[in-house]
LOGU-609449 format. One record per atom (N, C-alpha, C, O): residue in three letters; z, y, x. Coordinates in steps of 0.02 Angstrom, whole numbers, plus 50000, padded with zeros to 5 digits. Layout:
// LOGU-609449
ALAZYX...
END
This chain:
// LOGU-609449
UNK541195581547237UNK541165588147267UNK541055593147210UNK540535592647177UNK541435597247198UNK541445604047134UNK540655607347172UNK540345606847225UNK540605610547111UNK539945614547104UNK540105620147167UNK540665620347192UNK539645623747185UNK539825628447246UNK540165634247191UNK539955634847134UNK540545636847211UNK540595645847176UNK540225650047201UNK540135655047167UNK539925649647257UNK539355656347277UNK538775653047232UNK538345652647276UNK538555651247192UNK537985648747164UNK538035651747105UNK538585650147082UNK537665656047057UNK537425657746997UNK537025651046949UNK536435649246951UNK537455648946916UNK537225643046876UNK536815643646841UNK536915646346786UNK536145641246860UNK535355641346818UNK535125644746828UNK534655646546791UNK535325648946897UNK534715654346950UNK534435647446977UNK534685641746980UNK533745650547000UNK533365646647040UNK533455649047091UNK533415655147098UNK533615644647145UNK533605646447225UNK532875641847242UNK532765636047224UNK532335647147289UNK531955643547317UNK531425638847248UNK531205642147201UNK531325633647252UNK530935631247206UNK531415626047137UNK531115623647089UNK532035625547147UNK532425624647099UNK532805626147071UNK533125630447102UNK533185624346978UNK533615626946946UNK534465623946985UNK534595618046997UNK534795627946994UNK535385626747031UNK535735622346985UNK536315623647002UNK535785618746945UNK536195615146895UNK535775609346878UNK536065603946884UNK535175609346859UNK534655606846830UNK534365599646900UNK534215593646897UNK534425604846955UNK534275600047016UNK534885592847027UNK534705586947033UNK535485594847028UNK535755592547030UNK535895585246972UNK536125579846989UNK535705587146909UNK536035583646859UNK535295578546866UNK535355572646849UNK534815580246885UNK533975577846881UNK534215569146930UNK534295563146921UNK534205574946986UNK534635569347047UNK535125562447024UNK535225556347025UNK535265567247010UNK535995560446981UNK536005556146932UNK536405551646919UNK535495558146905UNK535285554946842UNK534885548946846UNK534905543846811UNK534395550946910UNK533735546246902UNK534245540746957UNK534295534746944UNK534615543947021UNK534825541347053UNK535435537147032UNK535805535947079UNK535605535246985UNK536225531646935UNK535705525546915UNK535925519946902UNK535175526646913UNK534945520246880UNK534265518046936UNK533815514046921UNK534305521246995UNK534085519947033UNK533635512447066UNK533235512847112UNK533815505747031UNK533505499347030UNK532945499146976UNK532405496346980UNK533235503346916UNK532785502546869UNK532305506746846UNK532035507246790UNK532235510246908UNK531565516146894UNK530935515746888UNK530595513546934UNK530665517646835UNK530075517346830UNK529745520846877UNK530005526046896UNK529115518846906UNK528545521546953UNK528565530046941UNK528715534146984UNK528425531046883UNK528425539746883UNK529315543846865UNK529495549646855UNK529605538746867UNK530265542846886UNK530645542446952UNK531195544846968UNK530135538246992UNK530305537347066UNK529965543147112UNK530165545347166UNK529465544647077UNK528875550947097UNK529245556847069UNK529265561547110UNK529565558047007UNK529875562046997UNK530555564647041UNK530675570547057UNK530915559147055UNK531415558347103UNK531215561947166UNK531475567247184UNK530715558547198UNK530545562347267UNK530415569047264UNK530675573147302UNK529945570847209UNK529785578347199UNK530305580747199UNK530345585747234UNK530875578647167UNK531425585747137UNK531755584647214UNK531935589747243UNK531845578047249UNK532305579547330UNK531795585547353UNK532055591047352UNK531225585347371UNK530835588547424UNK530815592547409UNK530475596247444UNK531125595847343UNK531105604447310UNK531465607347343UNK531435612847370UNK532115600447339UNK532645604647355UNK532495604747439UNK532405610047469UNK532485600047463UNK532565601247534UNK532195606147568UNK532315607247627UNK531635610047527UNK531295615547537UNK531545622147521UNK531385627847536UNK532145618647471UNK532265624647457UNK533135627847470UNK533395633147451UNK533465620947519UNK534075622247551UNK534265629847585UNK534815632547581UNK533795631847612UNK534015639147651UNK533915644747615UNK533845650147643UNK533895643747537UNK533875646247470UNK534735649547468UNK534915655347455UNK535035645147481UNK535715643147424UNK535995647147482UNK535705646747536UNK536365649747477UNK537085654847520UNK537505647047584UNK537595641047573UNK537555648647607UNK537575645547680UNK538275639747660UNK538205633847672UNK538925642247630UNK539355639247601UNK539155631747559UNK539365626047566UNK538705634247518UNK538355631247442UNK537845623747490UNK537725618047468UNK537665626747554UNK537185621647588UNK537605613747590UNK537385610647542UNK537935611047615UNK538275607647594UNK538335599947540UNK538375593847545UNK538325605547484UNK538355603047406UNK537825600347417UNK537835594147424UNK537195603747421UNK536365603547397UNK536135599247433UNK535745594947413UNK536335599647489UNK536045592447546UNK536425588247535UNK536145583747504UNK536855587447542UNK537205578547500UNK536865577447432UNK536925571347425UNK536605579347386UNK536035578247345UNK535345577847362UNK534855575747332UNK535415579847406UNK534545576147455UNK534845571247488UNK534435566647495UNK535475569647518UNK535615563047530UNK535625557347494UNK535435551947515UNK535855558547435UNK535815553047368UNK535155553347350UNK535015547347344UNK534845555247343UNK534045554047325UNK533665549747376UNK533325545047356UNK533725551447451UNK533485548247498UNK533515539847483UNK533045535847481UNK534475538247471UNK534805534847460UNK534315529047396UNK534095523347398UNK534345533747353UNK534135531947282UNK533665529247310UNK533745523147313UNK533165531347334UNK532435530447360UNK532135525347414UNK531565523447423UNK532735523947445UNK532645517647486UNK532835510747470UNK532725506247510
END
């Protein structure tokens, strides 16, 4: 899924960096078996930022940002 275009890349919406959230996500969630204890804690923090901070992002952009709280969930179970 392409980046949203209503999104300003490396504004913070709500309690996260719009670029930064994403790449965080995907990152920890790619190696997801082999996470260490505090990058699993890290993991949850950065989903629950975002998911706090979904009605942040321009209504279009919502979408993107919650299928990255889906992969984290994912990651996380």
């Amino acid at each position: 899924m392409p980046f949203p275009a209503s999104v300003s890349k490396g504004d913070v919406y709500g309690r996260v960096d719009s670029v930064m959230i994403g790449a965080d996500i995907c990152g920890w969630a790619m190696r997801a078996p082999r996470l260490l204890i505090d990058e699993r804690e890290r993991l949850a923090s950065a989903r629950d930022d975002l998911r706090e901070s979904l009605g942040y992002f321009p209504p279009e952009a919502q979408p993107y940002f919650a299928l990255l709280v889906r992969i984290a969930d994912e990651a996380l179970s």
